[in-house]
C-alpha positions as CSV (number, residue, x, y, z in Angstrom):
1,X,114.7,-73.1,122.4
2,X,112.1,-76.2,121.9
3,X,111.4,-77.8,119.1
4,X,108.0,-77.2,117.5
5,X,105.9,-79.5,118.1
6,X,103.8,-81.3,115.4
7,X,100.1,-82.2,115.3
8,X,98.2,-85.1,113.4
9,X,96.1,-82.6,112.5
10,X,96.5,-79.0,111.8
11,X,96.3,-76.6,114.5
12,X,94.2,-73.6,114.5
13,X,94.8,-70.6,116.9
14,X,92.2,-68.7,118.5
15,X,93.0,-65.1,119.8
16,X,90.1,-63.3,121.4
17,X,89.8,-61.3,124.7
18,X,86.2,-62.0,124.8
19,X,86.0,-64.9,127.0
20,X,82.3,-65.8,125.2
21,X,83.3,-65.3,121.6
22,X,86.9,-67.4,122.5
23,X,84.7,-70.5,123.9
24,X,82.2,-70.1,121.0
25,X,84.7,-70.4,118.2
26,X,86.7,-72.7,119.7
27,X,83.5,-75.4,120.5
28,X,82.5,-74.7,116.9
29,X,85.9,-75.2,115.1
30,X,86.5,-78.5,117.4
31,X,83.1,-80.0,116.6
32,X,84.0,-79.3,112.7
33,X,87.2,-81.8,113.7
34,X,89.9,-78.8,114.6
35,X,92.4,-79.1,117.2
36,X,92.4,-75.5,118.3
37,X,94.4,-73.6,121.5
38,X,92.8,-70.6,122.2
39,X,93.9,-67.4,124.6
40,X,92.8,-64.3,125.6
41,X,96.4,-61.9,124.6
42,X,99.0,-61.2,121.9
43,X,101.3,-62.4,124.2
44,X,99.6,-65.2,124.8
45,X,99.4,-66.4,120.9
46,X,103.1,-65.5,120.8
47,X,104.4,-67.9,123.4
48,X,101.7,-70.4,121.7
49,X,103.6,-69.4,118.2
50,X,107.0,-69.8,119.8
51,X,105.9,-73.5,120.9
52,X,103.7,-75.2,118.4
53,X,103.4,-75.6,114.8
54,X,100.4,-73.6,113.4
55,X,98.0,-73.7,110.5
56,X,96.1,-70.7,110.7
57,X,96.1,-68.5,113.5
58,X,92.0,-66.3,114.0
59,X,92.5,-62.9,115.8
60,X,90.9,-60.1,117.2
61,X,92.0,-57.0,115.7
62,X,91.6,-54.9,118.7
63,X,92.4,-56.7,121.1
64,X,92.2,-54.8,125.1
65,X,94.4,-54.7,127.6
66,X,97.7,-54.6,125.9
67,X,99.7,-52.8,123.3
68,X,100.2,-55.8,121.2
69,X,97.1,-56.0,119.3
70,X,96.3,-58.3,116.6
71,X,97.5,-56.3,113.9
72,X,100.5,-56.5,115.6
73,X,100.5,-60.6,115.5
């Protein structure tokens, strides 16, 4: 498995199925000087999880489409 990888600044990750709400957190988070990966799925944030080195990690609670929610995360 790779190495997480690590940042110069902390990285937030954004989980939201709402492609609006995603884009509008993210924009706001990176103007405030963020370095943020956003996506759309549990499994999504889990491969970003599995890869990167994360500060803080902003879900949806109910997220569609899946059965891993973000309770579940």
């Amino acid at each position: 498995m790779d190495q997480p990888t690590l940042s110069a600044k902390p990285l937030v990750l954004i989980v939201e199925d709402h492609e609006d709400s995603r884009a509008r957190m993210q924009q706001l988070l990176e103007h405030g000087g963020m370095v943020v990966r956003a996506v759309a799925s549990a499994d999504e944030a889990l491969a970003v999880a599995r890869s990167e080195t994360l500060a803080i990690v902003l879900t949806d609670v109910s997220l569609g489409g899946g059965v891993r929610d973000g309770v579940w995360l």
